[in-house]
N, C-alpha and C positions, 0 to 999 in steps of 0.2 A: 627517600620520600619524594613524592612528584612534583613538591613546591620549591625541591632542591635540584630541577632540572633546568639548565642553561634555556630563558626563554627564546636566545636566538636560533637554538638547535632545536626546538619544538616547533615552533614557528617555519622554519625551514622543513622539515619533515611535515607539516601540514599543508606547505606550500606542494611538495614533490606529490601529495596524495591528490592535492586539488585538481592541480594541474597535469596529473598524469607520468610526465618524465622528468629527467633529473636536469635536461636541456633546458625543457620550457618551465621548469620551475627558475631557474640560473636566469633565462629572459626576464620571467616576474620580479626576480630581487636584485637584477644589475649587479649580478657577480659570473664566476665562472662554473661552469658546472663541474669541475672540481672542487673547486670550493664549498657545492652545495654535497657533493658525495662524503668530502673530509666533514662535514655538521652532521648529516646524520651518521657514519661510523663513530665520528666522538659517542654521538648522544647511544646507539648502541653498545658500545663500550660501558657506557656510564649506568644501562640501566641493564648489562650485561645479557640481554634479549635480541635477538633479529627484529627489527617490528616492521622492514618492508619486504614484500618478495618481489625482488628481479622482474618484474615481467612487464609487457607492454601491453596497457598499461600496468604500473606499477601497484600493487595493492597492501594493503596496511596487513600484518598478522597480527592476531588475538592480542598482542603487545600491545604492538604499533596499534591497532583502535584503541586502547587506552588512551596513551598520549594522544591522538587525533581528538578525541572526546575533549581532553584535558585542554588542548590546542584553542580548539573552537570555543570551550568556555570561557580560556585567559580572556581569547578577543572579546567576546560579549560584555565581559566586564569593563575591558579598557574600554571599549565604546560607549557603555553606560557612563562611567568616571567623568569620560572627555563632554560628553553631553550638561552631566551634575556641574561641570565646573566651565560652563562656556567655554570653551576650547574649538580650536578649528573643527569643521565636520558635524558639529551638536545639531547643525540645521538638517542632514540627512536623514533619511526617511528610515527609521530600522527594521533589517531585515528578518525575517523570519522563511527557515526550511521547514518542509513539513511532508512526511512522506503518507501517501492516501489513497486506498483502491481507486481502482475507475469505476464500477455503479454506487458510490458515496458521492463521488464528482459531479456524476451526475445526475447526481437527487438531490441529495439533502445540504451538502457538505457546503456550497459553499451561498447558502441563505445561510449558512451559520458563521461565516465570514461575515457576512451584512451587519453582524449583530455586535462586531468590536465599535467600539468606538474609535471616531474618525481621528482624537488628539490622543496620546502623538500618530502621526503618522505613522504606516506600517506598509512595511513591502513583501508580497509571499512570494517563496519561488516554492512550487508544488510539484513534488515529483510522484508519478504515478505509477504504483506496485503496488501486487497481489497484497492484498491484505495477510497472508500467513509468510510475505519475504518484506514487510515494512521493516520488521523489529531491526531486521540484517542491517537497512539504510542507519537509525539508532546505534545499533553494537559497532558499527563500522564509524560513527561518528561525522556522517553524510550529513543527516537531519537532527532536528532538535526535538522533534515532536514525530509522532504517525498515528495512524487510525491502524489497526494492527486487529485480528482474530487471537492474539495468545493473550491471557491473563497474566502471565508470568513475566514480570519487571527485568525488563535489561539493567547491567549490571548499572548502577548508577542515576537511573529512571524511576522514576513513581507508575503506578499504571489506577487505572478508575475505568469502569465497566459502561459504555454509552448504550448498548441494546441490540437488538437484533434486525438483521437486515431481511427481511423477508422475500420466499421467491417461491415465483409459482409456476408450474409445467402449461407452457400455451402455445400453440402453431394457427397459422392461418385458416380458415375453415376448408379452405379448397383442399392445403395439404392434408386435415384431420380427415376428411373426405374419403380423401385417397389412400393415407397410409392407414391411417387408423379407425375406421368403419366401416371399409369396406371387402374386410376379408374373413371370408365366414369360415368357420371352422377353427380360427386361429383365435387366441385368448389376448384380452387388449393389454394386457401387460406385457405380453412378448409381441405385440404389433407395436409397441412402443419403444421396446427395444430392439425391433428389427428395422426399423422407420430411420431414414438420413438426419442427422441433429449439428446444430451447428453451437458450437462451441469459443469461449472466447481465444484462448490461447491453450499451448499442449499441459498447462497444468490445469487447464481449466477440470474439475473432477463432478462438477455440481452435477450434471447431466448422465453421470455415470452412476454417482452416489443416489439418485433418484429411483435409476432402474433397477440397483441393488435393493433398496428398498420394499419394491415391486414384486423383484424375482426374489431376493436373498432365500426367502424361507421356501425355493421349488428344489433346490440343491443342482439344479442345475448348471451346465456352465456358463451361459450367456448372462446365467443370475448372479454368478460370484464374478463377472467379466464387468456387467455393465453394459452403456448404450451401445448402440452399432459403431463398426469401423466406417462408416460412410459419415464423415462427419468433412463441416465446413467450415474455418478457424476466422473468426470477426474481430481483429482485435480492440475494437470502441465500445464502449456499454451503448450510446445508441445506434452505431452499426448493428451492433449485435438485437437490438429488437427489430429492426428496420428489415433484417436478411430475413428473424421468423417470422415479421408479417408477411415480408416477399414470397413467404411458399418454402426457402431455401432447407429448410427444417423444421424440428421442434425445439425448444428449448426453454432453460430455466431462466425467467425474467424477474427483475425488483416486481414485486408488486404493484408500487407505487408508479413506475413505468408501463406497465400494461395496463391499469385501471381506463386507460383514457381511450386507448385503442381496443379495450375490451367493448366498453362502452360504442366505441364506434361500428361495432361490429369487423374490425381487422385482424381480431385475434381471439382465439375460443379456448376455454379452460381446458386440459385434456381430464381433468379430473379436480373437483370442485372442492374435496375433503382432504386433499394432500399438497402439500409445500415442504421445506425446505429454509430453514431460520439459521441465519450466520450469524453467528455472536462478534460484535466489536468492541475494542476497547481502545482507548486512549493512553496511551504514552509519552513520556517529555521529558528531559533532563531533571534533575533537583537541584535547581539553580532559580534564588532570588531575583527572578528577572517579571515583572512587570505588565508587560506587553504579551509574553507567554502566557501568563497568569489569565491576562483577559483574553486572549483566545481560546485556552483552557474551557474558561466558565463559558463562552457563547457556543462550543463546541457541543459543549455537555448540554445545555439548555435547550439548541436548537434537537439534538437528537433524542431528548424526550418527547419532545413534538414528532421528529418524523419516525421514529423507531419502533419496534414491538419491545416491552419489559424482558430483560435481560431474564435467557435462562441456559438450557440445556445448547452443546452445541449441536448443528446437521450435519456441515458438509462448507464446502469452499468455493470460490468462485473466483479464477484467476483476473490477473491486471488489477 
């Protein structure tokens, strides 16, 4: 059973994941890093599993995220404990991971921070990934929470559905000008996907799954392909509107991000009837803890305000 695991050899193995090698984990707990090698082969032995791979850095296996899970929760408790019973440290601020795309970052996600209360204090460290590789930070025992595209509950995780992220096809007027109004003969759905687009990173799919869309039903192959190879890779949610206002391409924006520079005349609809809705959802360990709990509800709260009602899903949008 896991509650019958040596906590200094989980602990140590938690440290070796943190910290990357078996050296700088031996640094962190003022022993030898043989000593930290003979803790985790104990604790492998014991739960008869491999749970690190070799490598530099060092990564947990399917196992080994269990215990790292398990790891990070003993701590969260001991921390709670020492807090409950005035103990050195109780005045520390606690921490909270939380893994979270980047156009949630930069919209909504963090007025929904605003909305914990300020006692006790709380500290975020916010790691930013695609919303369909959040769950991995989760499974991998990295974060305790994510803003995640999958429904489907990591082993050990609760999940609750927050809505959809909406996005909508806009370029600069000069660029739509140019790529896409001005070539006769040619049908605006294949001028949209022959036109330069710029993209946030190479999983980025939005931009391609749009033109599928467009094309899918000509059987063509640029239709089962997607946007053009002439693409731009932005890797910031506001880099990435800043380059389509700059001309640099087309591309799929929050809504809620283009609304203002639509309005300014910076940025033009290529198409006013068609978008693009990523479903999100909220996942978090299931663990009695408090301070998650209220981040949880302000989480959830604030993305009914900034969200579309949770339904069907479109398409993805890396970082």
């Amino acid at each position: 059973m896991m509650s019958e695991l040596p906590l200094d050899q989980v602990r140590t193995l938690l440290t070796v994941v943190d910290e990357g090698t078996f050296d700088a984990a031996a640094a962190v707990l003022h022993v030898t890093p043989s000593a930290v090698s003979q803790r985790v082969k104990a604790l492998e032995q014991r739960t008869g599993r491999v749970l690190l791979m070799r490598t530099k850095p060092v990564r947990p296996t399917e196992s080994g995220e269990a215990v790292v899970r398990f790891a990070r929760q003993v701590a969260r408790l001991d921390r709670d404990t020492r807090a409950e019973l005035g103990m050195s440290g109780a005045e520390e601020p606690t921490r909270l991971s939380i893994a979270v795309n980047a156009d949630s970052l930069a919209t909504w996600f963090l007025p929904a921070l605003s909305r914990v209360p300020a006692e006790p204090p709380l500290c975020y460290e916010l790691r930013r990934e695609d919303q369909d590789h959040t769950a991995t930070l989760l499974r991998e025992g990295l974060v305790m929470a994510a803003v995640t595209s999958s429904p489907d509950a990591v082993a050990g995780c609760s999940v609750r559905g927050l809505g959809r992220m909406r996005y909508v096809p806009v370029a600069s007027p000069a660029f739509a000008g140019r790529w896409l109004r001005g070539r006769p003969g040619t049908a605006a759905e294949e001028a949209v996907a022959d036109a330069p687009v710029v993209t946030f990173d190479r999983r980025d799919d939005l931009q391609d799954a749009y033109c599928r869309t467009l094309l899918g039903g000509s059987g063509t192959t640029r239709g089962r392909r997607g946007a053009s190879a002439a693409r731009h890779l932005v890797p910031t949610s506001e880099g990435f509107v800043e380059a389509v206002a700059a001309g640099m391409g087309w591309g799929m924006v929050p809504e809620v991000q283009a609304a203002p520079l639509l309005r300014a005349g910076r940025l033009v609809r290529l198409a006013p009837d068609r978008r693009i809705d990523v479903p999100l959802f909220w996942q978090q360990w299931k663990l009695d803890f408090p301070a998650l709990a209220a981040v949880a509800g302000a989480v959830a709260a604030e993305a009914a305000e900034a969200l579309e009602p949770l339904a069907s899903p479109g398409g993805h949008r890396g970082g």
